[in-house]
C-alpha atoms as a printed R data frame, in Angstrom:
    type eleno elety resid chain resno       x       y       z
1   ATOM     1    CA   UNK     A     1   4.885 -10.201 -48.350
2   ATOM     2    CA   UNK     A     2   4.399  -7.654 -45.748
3   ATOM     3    CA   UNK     A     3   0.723  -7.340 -46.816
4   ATOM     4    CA   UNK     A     4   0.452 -11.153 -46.261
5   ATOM     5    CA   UNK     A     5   1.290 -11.027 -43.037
6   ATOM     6    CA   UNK     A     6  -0.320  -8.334 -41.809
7   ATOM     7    CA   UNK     A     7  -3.685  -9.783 -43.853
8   ATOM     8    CA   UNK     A     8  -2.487 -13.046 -41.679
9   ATOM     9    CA   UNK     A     9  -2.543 -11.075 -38.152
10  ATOM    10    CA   UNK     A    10  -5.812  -9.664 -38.973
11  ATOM    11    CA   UNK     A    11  -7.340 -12.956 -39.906
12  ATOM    12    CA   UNK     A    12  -6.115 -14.956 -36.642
13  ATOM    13    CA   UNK     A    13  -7.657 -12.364 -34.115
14  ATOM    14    CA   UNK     A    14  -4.113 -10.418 -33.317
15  ATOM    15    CA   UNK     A    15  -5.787  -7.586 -35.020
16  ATOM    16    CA   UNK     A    16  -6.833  -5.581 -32.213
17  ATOM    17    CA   UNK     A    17  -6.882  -1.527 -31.706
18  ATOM    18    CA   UNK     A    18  -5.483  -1.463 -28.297
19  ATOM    19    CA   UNK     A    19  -2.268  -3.120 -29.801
20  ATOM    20    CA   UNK     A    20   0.581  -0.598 -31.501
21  ATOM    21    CA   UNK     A    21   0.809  -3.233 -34.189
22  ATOM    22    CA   UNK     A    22  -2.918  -3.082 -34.560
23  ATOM    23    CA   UNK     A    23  -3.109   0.246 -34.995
24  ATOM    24    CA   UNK     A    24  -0.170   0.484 -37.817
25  ATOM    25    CA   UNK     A    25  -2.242  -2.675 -39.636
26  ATOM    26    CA   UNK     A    26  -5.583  -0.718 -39.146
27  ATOM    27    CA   UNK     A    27  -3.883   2.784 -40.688
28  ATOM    28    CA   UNK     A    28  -2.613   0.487 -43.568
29  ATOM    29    CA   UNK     A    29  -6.325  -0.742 -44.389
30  ATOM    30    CA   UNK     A    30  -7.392   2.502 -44.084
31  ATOM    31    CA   UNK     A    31  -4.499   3.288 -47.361
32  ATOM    32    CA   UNK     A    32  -6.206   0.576 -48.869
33  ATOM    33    CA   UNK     A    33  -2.288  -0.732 -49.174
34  ATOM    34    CA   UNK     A    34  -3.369  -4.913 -47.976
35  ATOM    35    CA   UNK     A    35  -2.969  -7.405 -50.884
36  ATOM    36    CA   UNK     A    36  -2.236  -4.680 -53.246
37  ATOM    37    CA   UNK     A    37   1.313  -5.219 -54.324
38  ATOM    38    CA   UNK     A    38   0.819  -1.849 -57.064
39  ATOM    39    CA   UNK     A    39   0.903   0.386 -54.126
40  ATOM    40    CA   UNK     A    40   3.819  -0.079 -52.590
41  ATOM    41    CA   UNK     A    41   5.956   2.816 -53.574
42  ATOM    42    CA   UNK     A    42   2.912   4.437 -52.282
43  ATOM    43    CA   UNK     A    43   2.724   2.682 -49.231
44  ATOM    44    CA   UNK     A    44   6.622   3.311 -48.916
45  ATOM    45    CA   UNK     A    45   6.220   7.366 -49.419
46  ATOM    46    CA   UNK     A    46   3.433   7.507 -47.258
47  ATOM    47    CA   UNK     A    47   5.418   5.446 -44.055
48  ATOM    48    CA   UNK     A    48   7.399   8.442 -43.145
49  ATOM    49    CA   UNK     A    49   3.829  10.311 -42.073
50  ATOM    50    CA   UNK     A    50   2.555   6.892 -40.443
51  ATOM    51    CA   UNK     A    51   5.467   6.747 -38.110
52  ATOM    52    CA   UNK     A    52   5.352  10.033 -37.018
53  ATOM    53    CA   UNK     A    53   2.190   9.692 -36.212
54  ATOM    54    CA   UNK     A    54   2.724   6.901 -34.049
55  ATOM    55    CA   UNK     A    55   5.653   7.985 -32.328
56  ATOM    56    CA   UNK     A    56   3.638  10.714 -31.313
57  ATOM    57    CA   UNK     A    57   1.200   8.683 -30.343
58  ATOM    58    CA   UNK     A    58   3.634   6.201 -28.275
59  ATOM    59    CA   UNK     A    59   4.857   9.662 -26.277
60  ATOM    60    CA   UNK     A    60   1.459  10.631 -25.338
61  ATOM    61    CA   UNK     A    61   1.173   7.418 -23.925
62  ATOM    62    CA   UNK     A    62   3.989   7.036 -22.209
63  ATOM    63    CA   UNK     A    63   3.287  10.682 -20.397
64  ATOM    64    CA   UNK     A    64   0.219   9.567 -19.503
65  ATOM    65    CA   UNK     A    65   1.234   6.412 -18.205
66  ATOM    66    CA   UNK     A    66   4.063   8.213 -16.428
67  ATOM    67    CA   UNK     A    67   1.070  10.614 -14.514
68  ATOM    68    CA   UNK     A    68  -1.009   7.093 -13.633
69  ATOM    69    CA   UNK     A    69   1.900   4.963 -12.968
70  ATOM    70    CA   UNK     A    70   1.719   2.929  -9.825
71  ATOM    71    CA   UNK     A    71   3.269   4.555  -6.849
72  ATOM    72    CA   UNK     A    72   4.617   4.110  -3.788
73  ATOM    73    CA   UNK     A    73   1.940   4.223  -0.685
74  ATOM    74    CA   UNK     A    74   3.205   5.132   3.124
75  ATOM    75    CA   UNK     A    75   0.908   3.965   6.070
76  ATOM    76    CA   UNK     A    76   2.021   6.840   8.770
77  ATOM    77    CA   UNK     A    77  -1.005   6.172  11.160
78  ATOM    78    CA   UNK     A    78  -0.767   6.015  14.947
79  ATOM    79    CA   UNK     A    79   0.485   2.077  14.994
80  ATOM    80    CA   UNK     A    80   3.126   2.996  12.212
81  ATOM    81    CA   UNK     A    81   3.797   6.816  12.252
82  ATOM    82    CA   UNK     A    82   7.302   7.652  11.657
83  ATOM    83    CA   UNK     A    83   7.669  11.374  12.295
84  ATOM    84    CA   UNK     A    84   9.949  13.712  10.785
85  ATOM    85    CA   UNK     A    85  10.450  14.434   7.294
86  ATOM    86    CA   UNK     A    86   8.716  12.657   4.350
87  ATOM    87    CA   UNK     A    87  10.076  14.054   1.085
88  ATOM    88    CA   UNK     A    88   9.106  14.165  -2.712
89  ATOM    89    CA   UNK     A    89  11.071  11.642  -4.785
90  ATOM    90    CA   UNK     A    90  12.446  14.019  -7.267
91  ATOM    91    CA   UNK     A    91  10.571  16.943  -6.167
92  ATOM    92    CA   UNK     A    92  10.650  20.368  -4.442
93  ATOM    93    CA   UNK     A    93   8.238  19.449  -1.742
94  ATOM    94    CA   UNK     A    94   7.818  17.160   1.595
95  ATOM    95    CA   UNK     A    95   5.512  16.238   3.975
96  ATOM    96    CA   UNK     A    96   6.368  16.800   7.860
97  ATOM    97    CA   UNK     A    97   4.167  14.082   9.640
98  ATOM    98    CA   UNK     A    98   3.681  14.609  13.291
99  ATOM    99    CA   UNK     A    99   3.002  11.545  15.516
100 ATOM   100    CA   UNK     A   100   0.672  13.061  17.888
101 ATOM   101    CA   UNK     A   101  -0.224   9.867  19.731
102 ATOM   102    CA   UNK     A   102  -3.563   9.715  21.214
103 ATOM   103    CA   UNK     A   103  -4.457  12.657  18.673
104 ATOM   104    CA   UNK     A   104  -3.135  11.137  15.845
105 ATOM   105    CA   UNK     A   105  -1.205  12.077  13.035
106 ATOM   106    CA   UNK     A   106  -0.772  15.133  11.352
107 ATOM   107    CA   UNK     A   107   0.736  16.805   8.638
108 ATOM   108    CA   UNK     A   108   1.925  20.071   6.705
109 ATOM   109    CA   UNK     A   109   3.203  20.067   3.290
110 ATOM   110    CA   UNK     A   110   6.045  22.481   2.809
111 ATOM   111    CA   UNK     A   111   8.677  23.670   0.082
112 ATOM   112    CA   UNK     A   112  11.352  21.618   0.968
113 ATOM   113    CA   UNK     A   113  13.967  23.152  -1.644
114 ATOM   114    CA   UNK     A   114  13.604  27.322  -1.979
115 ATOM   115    CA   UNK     A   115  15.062  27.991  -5.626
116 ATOM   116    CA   UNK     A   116  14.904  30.865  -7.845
117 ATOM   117    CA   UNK     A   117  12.918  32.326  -8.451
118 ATOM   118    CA   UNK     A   118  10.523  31.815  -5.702
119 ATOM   119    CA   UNK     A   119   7.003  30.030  -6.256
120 ATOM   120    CA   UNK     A   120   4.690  32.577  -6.456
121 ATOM   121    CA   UNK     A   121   2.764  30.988  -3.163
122 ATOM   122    CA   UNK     A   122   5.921  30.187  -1.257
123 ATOM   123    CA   UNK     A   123   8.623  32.688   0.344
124 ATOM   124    CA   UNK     A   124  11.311  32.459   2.492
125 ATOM   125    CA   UNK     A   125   9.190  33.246   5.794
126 ATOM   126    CA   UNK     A   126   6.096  31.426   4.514
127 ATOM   127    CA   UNK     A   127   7.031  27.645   3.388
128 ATOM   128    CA   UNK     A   128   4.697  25.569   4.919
129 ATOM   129    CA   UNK     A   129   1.254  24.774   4.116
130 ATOM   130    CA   UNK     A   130  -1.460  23.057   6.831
131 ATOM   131    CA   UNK     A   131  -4.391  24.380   8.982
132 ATOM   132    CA   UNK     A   132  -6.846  22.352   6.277
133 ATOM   133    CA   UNK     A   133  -9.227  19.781   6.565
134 ATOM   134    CA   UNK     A   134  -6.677  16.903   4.952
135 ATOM   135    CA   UNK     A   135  -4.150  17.745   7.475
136 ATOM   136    CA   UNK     A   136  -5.623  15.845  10.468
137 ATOM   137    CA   UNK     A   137  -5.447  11.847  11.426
138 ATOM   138    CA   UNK     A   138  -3.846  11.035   8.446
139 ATOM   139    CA   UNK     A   139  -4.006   7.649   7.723
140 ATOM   140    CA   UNK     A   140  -1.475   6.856   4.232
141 ATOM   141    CA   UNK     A   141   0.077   9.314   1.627
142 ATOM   142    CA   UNK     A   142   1.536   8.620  -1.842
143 ATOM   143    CA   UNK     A   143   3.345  11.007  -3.877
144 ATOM   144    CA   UNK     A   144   2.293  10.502  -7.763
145 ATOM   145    CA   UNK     A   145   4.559  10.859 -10.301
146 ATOM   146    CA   UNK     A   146   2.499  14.527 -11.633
147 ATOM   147    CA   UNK     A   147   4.070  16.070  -8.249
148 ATOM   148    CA   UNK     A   148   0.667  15.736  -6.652
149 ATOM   149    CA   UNK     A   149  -0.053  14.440  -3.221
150 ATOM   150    CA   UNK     A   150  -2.508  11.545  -2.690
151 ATOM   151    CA   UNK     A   151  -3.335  11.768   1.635
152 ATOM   152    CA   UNK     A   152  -6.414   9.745   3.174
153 ATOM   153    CA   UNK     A   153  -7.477  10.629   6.670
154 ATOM   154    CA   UNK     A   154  -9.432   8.744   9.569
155 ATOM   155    CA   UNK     A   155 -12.920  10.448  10.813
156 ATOM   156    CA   UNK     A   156 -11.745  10.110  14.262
157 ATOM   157    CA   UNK     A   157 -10.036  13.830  14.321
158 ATOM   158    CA   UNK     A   158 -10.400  14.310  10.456
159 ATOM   159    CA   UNK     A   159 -12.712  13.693   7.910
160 ATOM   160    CA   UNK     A   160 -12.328   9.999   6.508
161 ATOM   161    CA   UNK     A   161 -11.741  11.382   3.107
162 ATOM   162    CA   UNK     A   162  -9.517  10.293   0.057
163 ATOM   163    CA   UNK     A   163  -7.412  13.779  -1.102
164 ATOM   164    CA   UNK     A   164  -5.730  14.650  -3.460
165 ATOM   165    CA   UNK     A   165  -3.356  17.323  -3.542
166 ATOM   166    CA   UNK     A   166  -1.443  19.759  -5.827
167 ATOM   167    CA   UNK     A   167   1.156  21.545  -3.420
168 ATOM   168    CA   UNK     A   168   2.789  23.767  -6.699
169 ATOM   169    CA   UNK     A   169  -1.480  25.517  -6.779
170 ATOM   170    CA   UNK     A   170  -1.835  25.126  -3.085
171 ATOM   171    CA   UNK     A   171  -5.308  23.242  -4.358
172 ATOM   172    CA   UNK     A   172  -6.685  19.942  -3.733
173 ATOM   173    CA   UNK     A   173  -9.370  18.019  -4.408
174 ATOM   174    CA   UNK     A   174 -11.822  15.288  -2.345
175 ATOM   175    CA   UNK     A   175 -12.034  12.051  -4.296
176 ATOM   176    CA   UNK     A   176 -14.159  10.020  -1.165
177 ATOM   177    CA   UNK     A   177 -15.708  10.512   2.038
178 ATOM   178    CA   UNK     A   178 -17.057   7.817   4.019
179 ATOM   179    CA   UNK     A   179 -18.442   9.102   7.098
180 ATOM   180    CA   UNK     A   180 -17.372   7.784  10.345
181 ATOM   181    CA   UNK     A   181 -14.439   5.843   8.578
182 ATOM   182    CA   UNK     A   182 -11.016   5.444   8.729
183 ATOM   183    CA   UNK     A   183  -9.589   5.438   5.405
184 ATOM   184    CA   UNK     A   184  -5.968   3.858   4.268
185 ATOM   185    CA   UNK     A   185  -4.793   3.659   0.825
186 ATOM   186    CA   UNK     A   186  -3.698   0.301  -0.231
187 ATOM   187    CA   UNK     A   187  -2.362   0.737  -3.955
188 ATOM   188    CA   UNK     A   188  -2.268   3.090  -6.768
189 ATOM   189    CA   UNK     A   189  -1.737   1.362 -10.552
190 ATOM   190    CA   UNK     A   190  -2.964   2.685 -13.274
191 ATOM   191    CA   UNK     A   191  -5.320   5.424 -12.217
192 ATOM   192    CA   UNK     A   192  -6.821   3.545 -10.053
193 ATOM   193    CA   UNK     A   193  -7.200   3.647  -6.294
194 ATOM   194    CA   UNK     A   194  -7.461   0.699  -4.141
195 ATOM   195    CA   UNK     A   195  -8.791   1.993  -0.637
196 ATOM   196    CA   UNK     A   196  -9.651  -0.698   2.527
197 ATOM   197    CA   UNK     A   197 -12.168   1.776   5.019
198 ATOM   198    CA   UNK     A   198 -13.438   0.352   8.638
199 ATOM   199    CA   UNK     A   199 -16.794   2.241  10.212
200 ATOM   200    CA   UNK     A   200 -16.936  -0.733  12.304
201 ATOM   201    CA   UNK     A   201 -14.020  -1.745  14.655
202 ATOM   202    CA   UNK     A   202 -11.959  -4.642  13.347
203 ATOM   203    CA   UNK     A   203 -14.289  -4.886  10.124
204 ATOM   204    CA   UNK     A   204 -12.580  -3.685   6.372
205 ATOM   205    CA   UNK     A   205 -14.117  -3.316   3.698
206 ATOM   206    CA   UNK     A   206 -12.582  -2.690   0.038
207 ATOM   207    CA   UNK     A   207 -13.324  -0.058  -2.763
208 ATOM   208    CA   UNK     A   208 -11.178   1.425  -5.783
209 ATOM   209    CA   UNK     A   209 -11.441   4.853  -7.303
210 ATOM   210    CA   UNK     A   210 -10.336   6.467  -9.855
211 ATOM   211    CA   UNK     A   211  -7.446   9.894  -9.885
């Protein structure tokens, strides 16, 4: 009966790879198990292996979904900044944002929570870490779920740029410049970054990039 349905799923276009479901029907084919009522013992001694392999499968997933999942976005430019301390959801690090007015804002990134032992690029005396090019007129920040830092910046008194960060390394990464922009990040989902620039005063425009 099982074979029946499955047959039946295929048939009405529910068959699809992207689908869990899918997959277990398309591994089944693959046994050569469908409409064949003699193999079921088979099919039953082989079902241990198939699940395994899927719940494997499901983990991966779900990691990776974890690292792309949609996160939470903070405008902290000169109309919004709210200065002080910005820290990692769940994390060792934080963000100190400085509203510098007319200069706008600024950041470091810093251990926030010194444990033992110490990261190998962190001390007691030497927590902080600024003085680079994503530090200046920042525009929006996101923390990501991987423990990086997502930061764009304004080409005012930084670079208009799209960063991306990895505070544990020190390390980061530029995912977009747009000269003579200023840049805010509008949403993460997914992988995917939705980013609205201006070059022209008053006029936004739209793009979406990828981590």
């Amino acid at each position: 009966m099982i074979f029946d349905f499955l047959a039946g799923v295929k048939n009405i276009g529910y068959y699809s790879s992207s689908s869990y479901f899918g997959k277990v029907s398309q591994l089944v084919y693959e046994f050569g198990f469908l409409n064949k009522a003699s193999h079921w013992d088979a099919f039953c001694a082989e079902l241990p292996s198939i699940m395994m392999k899927y719940l494997l499968l499901t983990l991966i997933l779900a990691l990776s979904n974890q690292v792309l999942a949609e996160a939470n976005v903070t405008q902290i430019h000169a109309k919004v900044c709210s200065p002080g301390i910005h820290e990692q959801p769940n994390g060792k690090f934080a963000l100190h944002v400085f509203c510098d007015d007319a200069l706008g804002t600024n950041v470091a990134v810093f251990l926030n929570k010194m444990g033992a032992p110490i990261h190998q690029d962190y001390s007691l005396g030497n927590r902080f870490w600024q003085d680079q090019e994503w530090a200046f007129d920042v525009m929006s920040y996101a923390w990501l779920p991987n423990d990086q830092l997502l930061l764009s910046t304004s080409a005012i008194y930084g670079s208009g740029s799209v960063y991306l960060l990895d505070p544990s390394e020190k390390t980061f990464n530029v995912l977009l410049t747009i000269d003579g922009a200023l840049i805010e990040i509008v949403s993460i989902n997914e992988g995917q970054i939705d980013v609205r620039y201006q070059v022209e005063y008053g006029k936004y425009e739209h793009k979406t990039i990828g981590l």
